[in-house]
N, C-alpha and C positions, 0 to 999 in steps of 0.2 A: 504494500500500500504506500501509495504517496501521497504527503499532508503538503496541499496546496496554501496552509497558514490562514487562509480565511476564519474570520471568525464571526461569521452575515448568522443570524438566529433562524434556526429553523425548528419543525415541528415532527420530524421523522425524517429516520433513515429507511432505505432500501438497501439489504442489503442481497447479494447474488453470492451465494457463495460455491455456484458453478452452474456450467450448464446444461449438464446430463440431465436427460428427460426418460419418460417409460411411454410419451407417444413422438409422432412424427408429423405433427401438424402441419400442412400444406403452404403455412404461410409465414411460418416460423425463421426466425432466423437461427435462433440456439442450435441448431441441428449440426452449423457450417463452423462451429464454438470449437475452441480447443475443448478435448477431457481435462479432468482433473478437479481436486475442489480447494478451496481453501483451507490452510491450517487454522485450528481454532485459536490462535493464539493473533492470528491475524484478525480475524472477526472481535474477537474483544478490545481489540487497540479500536477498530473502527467503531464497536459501542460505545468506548470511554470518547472517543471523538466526537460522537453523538452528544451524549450527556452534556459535555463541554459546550456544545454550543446552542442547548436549553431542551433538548428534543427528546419529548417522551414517549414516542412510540415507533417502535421500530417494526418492519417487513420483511418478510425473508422474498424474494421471489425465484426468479430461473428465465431456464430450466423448470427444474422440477422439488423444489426447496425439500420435500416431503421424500427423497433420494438421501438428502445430505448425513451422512453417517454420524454428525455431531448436532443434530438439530436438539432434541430435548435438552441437550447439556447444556447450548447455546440459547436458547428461550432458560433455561433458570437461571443463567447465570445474567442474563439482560433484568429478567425480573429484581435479581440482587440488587443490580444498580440501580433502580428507579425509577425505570422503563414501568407505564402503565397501560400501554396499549401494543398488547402482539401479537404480529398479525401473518398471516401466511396467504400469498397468491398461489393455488396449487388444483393442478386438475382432477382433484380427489381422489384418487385410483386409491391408494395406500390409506388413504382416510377411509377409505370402505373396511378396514378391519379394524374392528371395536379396540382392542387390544392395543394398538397402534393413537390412533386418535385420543386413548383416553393417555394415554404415558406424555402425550405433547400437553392435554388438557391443563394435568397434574403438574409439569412441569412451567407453565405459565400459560400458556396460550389463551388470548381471550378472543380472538376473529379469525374468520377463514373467508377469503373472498376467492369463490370457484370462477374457473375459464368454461364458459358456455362458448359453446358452436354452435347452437342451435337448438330448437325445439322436442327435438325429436331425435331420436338413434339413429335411425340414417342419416340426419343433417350433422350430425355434431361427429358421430364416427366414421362418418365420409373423411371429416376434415382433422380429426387427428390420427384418421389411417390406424387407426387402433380398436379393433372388433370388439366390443362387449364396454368402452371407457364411459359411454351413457349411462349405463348400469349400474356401473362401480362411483361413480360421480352421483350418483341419485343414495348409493345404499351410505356413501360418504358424508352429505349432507344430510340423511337421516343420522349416522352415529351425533355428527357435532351438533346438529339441534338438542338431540338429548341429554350432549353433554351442557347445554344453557349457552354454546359461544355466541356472538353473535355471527351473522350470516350474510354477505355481501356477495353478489356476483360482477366479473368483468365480462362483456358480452363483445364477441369479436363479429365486427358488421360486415359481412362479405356478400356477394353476390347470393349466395346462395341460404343463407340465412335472411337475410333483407324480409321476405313476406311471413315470416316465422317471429317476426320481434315482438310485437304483442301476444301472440301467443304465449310465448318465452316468460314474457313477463306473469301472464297471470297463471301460467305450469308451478313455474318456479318460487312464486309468494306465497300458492300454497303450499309449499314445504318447505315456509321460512326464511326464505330470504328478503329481508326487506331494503336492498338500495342495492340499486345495479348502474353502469357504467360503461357507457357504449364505448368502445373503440374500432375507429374505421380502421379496414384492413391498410395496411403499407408493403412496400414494395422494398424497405431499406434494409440493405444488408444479405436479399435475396439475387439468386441470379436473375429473376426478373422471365421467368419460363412462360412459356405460351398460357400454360395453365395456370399459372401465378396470378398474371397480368390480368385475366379472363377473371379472376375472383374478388377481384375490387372495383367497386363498383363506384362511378362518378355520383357527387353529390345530389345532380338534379334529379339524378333516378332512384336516391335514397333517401332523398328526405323527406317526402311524403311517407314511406315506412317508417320512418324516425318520431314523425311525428301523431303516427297512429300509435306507437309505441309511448309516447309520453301520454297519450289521452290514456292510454289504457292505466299507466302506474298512475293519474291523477284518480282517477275512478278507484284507486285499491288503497291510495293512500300513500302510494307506494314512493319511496325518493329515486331519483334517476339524475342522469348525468350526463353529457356527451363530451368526450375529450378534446376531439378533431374536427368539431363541424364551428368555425370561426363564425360569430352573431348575425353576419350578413346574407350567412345561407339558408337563416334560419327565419321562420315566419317570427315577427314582434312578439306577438301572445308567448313564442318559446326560447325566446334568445335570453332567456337569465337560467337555461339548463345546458349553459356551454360553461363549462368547468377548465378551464387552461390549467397545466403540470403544475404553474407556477404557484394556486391556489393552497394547494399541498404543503407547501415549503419543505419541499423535500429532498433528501441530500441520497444518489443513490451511488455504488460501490461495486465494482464486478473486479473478481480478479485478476491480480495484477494490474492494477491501471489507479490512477487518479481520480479519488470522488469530486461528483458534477453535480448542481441540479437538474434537477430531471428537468429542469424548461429546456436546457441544454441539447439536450435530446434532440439528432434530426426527426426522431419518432411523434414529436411532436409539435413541428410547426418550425418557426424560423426563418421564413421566405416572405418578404411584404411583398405584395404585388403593387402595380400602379394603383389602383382603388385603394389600399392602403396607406398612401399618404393625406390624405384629406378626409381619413373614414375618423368618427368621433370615438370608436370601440379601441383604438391603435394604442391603447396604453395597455388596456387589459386583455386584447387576442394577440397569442403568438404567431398569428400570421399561418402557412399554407407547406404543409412537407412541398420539399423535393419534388421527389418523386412522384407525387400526385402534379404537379403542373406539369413535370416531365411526359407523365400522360395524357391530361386535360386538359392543359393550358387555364388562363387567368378567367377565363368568360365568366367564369361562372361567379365572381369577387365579384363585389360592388361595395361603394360606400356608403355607411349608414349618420 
């Protein structure tokens, strides 16, 4: 790890302490990751860094965090420090075994935010190329409800999920989960394959799914959130559920490398377009990936 000496306050860490997975999701980058994970002794220099600059809940993500050999050691020992929020991004496979979930429980864990592909077993194990991960993600999120965590999903918006989001939403509330988090699919850090390309889908043909998805979690009560869709693509009624990385204050850590905030992320915006200089939103949207204008170009920007 490398300590860039900043000392800007933030509200959590992410940390990645590799990026071994147990699927192969189509859109994933971790796949193209070195092996290997981190030592634990490196993960606790990066909690006491945490601590130090005010931040009480830390994330494990990936890869597949719920792999990492040191995980419950690493949740108590955060908890020691004063860490009161932790949290795991993980596509519940492993959390499907009672025995498993409850030893992370016990050792501190208070949230699990699952990766949804979709509504549905075909939708979702299409896309992580993994037979049966619907299954084990459903019997997962049944152990942690029992166990009292709370229960968040990140919902990956692709082409093929697109007319499944509301569904999603109201599948998924009934068994507990209440705040989910869309992310449009991206293209960074992939080769960029015929079928890659084909799974991401442009804004104008998904925001209307988006925003039947938000009527549906207003009607349940439900919180929602969208990472990637910048205020301007958004109907007025729904542009205060555009959520930028930067809202987070979050400091996030993959091995070997130098912790960032995640607004940093080309994953997450970074590109002003021309409509961007004169738009009123341009303090609090991160602006437009890459690789999405790469494919779409600006048209679809405008100023608000």
């Amino acid at each position: 790890m490398n300590d860039t000496g900043d000392s800007t306050a933030i509200d959590w860490i992410e940390i990645v302490p590799g990026f071994t997975c147990n699927c192969r999701c189509r859109v994933c980058p971790s796949t193209s990751q070195p092996p290997g994970w981190m030592e634990p002794a490196e993960v606790e220099r990066l909690l006491e860094l945490a601590r130090a600059r005010g931040a009480g809940g830390v994330w494990f993500g990936g890869g597949e965090p719920t792999l990492y050999p040191h995980l419950a050691q690493l949740l108590a020992r955060a908890r020691l420090m004063g860490f009161t929020r932790l949290r795991l991004q993980s596509n519940g496979l492993r959390l499907a075994y009672p025995a498993f979930s409850r030893a992370l429980q016990v050792a501190g864990l208070t949230e699990v935010s699952f990766a949804l592909m979709g509504a549905s077993a075909a939708s979702h194990d299409h896309l992580t190329r993994r037979p049966g991960s619907f299954q084990l993600l459903q019997q997962g999120l049944a152990n942690c409800r029992q166990l009292g965590l709370k229960l968040e999903a990140d919902v990956l918006v692709t082409e093929r999920s697109l007319p499944e989001l509301a569904r999603l939403i109201e599948r998924f509330h009934s068994r507990g989960i209440d705040g989910f988090t869309f992310w449009w699919t991206s293209l960074h850090g992939l080769p960029a394959t015929e079928e890659q390309v084909a799974l991401m889908p442009s804004f104008s043909r998904g925001i209307d799914y988006l925003v039947d998805a938000f009527r549906k979690a207003e009607q349940l009560g439900v919180l929602v959130a969208s990472l990637h869709t910048p205020p301007c693509l958004l109907p007025e009624r729904y542009r205060a559920y555009y959520r930028p990385a930067s809202s987070y204050r979050l400091l996030v850590a993959t091995p070997g490398g130098t912790p960032f905030p995640a607004e940093d992320s080309p994953m997450e915006g970074g590109v002003r377009t021309a409509a961007c200089r004169s738009c009123s939103q341009v303090d609090h949207c991160l602006g437009a990936r890459r690789d999405y204008l790469e494919r779409f170009g600006e048209e679809e920007f405008s100023s608000i």
